[in-house]
Structures are given as structure tokens and as C-alpha cells.
N, C-alpha and C positions, 0 to 999 in steps of 0.2 A: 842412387840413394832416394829421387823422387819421381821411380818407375811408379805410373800407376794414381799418383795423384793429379789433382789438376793444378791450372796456373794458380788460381786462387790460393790452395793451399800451399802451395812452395812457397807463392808470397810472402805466407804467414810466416813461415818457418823461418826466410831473412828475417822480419821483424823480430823473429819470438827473441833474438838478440837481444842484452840489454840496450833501450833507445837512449841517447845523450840526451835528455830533457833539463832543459835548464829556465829558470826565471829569469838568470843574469844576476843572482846577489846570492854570494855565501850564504847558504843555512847557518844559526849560530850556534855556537860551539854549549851543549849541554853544561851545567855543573859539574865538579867531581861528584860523582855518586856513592860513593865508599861511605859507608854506614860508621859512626861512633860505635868504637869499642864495645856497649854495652849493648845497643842494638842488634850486633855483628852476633852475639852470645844468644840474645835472644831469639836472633833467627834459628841459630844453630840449635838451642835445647829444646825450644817449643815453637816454632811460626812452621820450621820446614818441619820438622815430623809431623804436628797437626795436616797440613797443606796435603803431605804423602797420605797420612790414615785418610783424609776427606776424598783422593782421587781414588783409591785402593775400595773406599766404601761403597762410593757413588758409583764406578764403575760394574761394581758385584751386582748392584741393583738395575744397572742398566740392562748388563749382559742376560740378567733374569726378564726382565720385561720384553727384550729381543725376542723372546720364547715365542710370545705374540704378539708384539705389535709390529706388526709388516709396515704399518705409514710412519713409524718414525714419532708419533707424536710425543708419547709418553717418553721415549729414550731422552726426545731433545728439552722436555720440562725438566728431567733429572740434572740434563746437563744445563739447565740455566741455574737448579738449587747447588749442583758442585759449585758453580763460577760465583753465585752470591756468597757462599761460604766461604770462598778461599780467598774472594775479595775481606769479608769480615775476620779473618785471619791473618790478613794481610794488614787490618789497620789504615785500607785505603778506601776512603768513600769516591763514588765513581756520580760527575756532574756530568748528564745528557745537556747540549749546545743543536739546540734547531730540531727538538723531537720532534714538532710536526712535520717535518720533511718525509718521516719514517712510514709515514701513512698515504703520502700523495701515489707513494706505488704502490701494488700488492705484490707486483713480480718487476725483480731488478737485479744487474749485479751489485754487488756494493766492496767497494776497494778501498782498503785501511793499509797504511803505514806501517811496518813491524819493526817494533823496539826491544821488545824483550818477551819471554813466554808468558806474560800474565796478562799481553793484548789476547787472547784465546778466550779468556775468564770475562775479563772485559765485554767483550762481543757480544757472549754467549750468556753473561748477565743484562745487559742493557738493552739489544734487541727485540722488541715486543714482539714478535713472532717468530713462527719456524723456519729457517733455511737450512742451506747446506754448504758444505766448505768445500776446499779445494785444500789437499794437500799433499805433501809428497808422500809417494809409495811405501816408502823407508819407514815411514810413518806405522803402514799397518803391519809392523812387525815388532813392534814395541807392546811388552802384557800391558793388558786393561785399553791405554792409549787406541792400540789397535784392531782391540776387541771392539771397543764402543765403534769406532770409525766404521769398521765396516760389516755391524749388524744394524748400525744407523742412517747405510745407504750413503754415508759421505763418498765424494767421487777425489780419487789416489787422482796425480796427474806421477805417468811415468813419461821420463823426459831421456829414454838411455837410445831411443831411434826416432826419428823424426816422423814414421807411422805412428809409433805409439803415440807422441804428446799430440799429433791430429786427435788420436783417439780418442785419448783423453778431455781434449775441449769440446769434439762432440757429443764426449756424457755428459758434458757440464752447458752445454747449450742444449739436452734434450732435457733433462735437469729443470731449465727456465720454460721451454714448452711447455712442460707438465704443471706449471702454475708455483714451483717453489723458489724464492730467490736463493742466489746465490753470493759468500762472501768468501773472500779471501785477499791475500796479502800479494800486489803484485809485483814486490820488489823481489821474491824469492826465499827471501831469509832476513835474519833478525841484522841491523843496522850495528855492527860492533863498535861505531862512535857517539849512536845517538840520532845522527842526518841522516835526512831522504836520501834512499839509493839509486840510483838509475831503475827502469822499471819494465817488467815483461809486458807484451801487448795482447798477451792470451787474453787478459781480463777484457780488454777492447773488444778483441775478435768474437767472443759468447754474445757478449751484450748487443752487437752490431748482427751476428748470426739469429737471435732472439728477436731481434729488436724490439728491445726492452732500454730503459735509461741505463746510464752508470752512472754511480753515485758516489762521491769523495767520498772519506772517513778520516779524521785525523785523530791518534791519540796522543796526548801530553801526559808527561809524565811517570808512565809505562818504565821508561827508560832508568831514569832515577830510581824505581822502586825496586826492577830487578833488571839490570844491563847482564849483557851478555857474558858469558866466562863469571860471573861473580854468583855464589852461592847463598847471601844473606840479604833480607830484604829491609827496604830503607821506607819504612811506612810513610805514606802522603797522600793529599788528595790527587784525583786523578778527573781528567773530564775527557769526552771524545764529543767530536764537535761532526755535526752532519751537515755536508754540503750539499751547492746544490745542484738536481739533478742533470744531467748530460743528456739532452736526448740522442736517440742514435734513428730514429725513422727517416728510410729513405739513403744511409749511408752504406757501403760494399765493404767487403775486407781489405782494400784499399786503403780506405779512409783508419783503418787501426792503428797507426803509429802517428797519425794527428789526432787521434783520440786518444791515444796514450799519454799523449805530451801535455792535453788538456788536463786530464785527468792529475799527472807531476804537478801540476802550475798549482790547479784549485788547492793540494794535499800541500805544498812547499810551503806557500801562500799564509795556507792558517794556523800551520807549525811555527814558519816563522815567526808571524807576529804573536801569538800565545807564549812559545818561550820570552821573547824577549820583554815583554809584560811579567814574567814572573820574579 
């Protein structure tokens, strides 16, 4: 199965397992999230159709701008005006926590939490600059969704042979070479109770391969507004809080699943204490 690669990378391949990363204190238990009756109606007559015509629109616009723009920039302003919109459709204003941290890099990974699909919008509103994501394959086969992804140079990670998902982290560390950061979610998928999930150490291994920082993300709130399986959204504010940075200079692929575990602690950390304040 790892004819052909080196020790380094099999290593990885153990790790890219989800790592057991604990602080030692239960995450706490989110609210119910279930929206009032009237809310519930409102998503369903006007939040989610608006939301659909705002991705449907933004996307047309984007797949048009692809025509020419090979660097991505204009795609990715498009997609910061869909994620403002569908945050102001959503009724959730979105408070930045430590924006000056956003600036001490110009090139980084940066690894955020996933709660629900409106961390996407979140991100890709709040972020003052351009990056690039990481997300599954599966991804670019979905209209508009997969259009945008891959006439905007985001890098698919296929996970179905353990060549491919090398392959894929090496796009995503040629990616931070080339001077653009990178973000993505390294739990995998959306959190179906609300808690931190154990976490992949892909995101380590780029950032350690680049040597470039990682950088916590945590989002509050996400959750509540639209959890998993639930199709109506429950309007609130919302904030993501930026950590701080990790350096990785001078670390091996080795060191990726002690970077991983750093990275849990800092993300656990400021989840926990922001819900339980709320």
C-alpha cells in the first residue's frame, strides 16, 4: 500500500488517523438549537430560498469571471460579497476576536472548527485577504459549489488511497510556497453535537512542510444558527476568535501529531470558555 513512498510519508498516513487529543475537561454541551415555531417558517418561506437565489447568483458571476481571471482574485471577492450576504440574510452579525493576529502572517495555515455550513460564509466573510481551502473531492461535483471550487484553484483533498491524500497535501503545501495561505476545517466534517472532534494532522503536516505558522480559529455560535441535519436557521450573533500563532520552523513530519494536539487544546480551549460565558 506504501510501495514507493518514503518513511516520512507513511508516518503521515499513521497520523492522518483521527489523533485522541484531549485537554482532560468535557467540551460543554451546546443549547438546544431548534428555532421557534415562527422562525422555523421563516427560514423555510424566505432566509433558505433567499440564501439558495444569493449562492445560485454569486456563483453565475463567479463561473463568468473564471473566464479570466487565472489568479483567483476577483472569484474570491465574489465570494467574500456571497458570504456577507448570506451572513445579512441570515440575521447574524459576525464579531472578529484578535484581528490583529490576521496580519502578523501573510502566508499560514489557518484551522477552524466545523459546526455547521455557515462556518464557510463565516471565513470567507471575515478573512481580509485571499486564501485557499481545502476540501473534499465530493465537493467538486456538486453545481455552482463545484464549479466555483475548481475554476478558483481551491485544492479537493481525495482521501480514497493513501497516494492520493499525499497528493493532495502536496498541493496544499505547494499552495503555501506559492505565497497564498491556506484554511480549512481539520476535524473532517461538521461536529453533529456542537463539540470539538478529534482531528486530522494533514493540517500540521502542510504547515510543518511550508514552514509556515498554524493558526487556531474558533467559531461560536455557527452551531446554533444552523447545526447539522436541521434545515431552518436560528438568527444570532456570531464571533470567531483568532489564535495564537504556532510556529512550526525547524519542526519534521514527526513532530505533526504534537502539532495537532497543540492546535485541539488552543481551538477546545476558547470554545470552551466562550460557550460557557454565553
Amino acid at each position: 500500500m506504501t510501495s514507493g513512498m518514503t518513511p516520512e510519508q507513511t508516518s503521515l498516513l499513521q497520523q492522518e488517523s483521527p489523533v485522541p487529543a484531549s485537554t482532560g475537561q468535557p467540551l460543554p454541551t451546546p443549547p438546544s438549537s431548534r428555532p421557534p415555531f415562527l422562525l422555523r417558517w421563516l427560514s423555510y418561506l424566505l432566509l433558505i430560498p433567499l440564501i439558495t437565489l444569493a449562492t445560485a447568483g454569486f456563483g453565475c458571476i463567479s463561473l463568468i469571471c473564471g473566464l479570466w481571471d487565472k489568479s483567483g482574485r476577483q472569484q474570491h471577492f465574489i465570494a467574500h460579497l456571497w458570504a456577507r450576504t448570506l451572513l445579512l440574510i441570515s440575521l447574524s452579525p459576525v464579531t472578529v476576536v484578535g484581528r490583529e493576529k490576521l496580519h502578523e502572517h501573510e502566508t499560514a495555515v489557518y484551522a477552524s472548527n466545523h459546526l455547521s455550513y455557515m462556518d464557510t460564509p463565516v471565513l470567507f466573510a471575515t478573512l481580509p485577504f485571499q486564501f485557499r481551502i481545502l476540501a473534499k473531492q465530493s465537493l467538486w461535483k456538486a453545481p455552482f459549489i463545484g464549479w466555483y471550487l475548481n475554476r478558483s484553484g481551491q485544492v479537493p483533498v481525495d482521501s480514497n488511497s493513501p497516494r492520493s491524500l499525499i497528493g493532495s497535501l502536496n498541493r496544499g503545501v505547494a499552495t503555501l510556497k506559492s505565497g497564498l495561505p491556506l484554511v480549512l476545517f481539520p476535524e473532517g466534517g461538521r461536529a453533529a453535537d456542537g463539540q470539538l472532534q478529534t482531528m486530522m494532522s494533514g493540517c500540521a503536516y502542510m504547515a510543518i512542510k511550508a514552514q509556515v505558522p498554524l493558526i487556531p480559529l474558533t467559531l461560536i455560535g455557527t452551531y446554533e444558527l444552523l447545526p447539522i441535519h436541521v434545515y431552518s436557521l436560528y438568527p444570532r450573533p456570531l464571533s470567531i476568535v483568532i489564535g495564537e500563532p504556532i510556529p512550526t520552523v525547524g519542526l519534521t513530519s514527526r513532530d505533526a501529531d504534537a502539532l495537532t494536539q497543540r492546535l485541539y487544546a488552543a481551538i477546545s480551549e476558547t470554545y470552551m470558555s466562550s460557550t460557557s460565558n454565553r
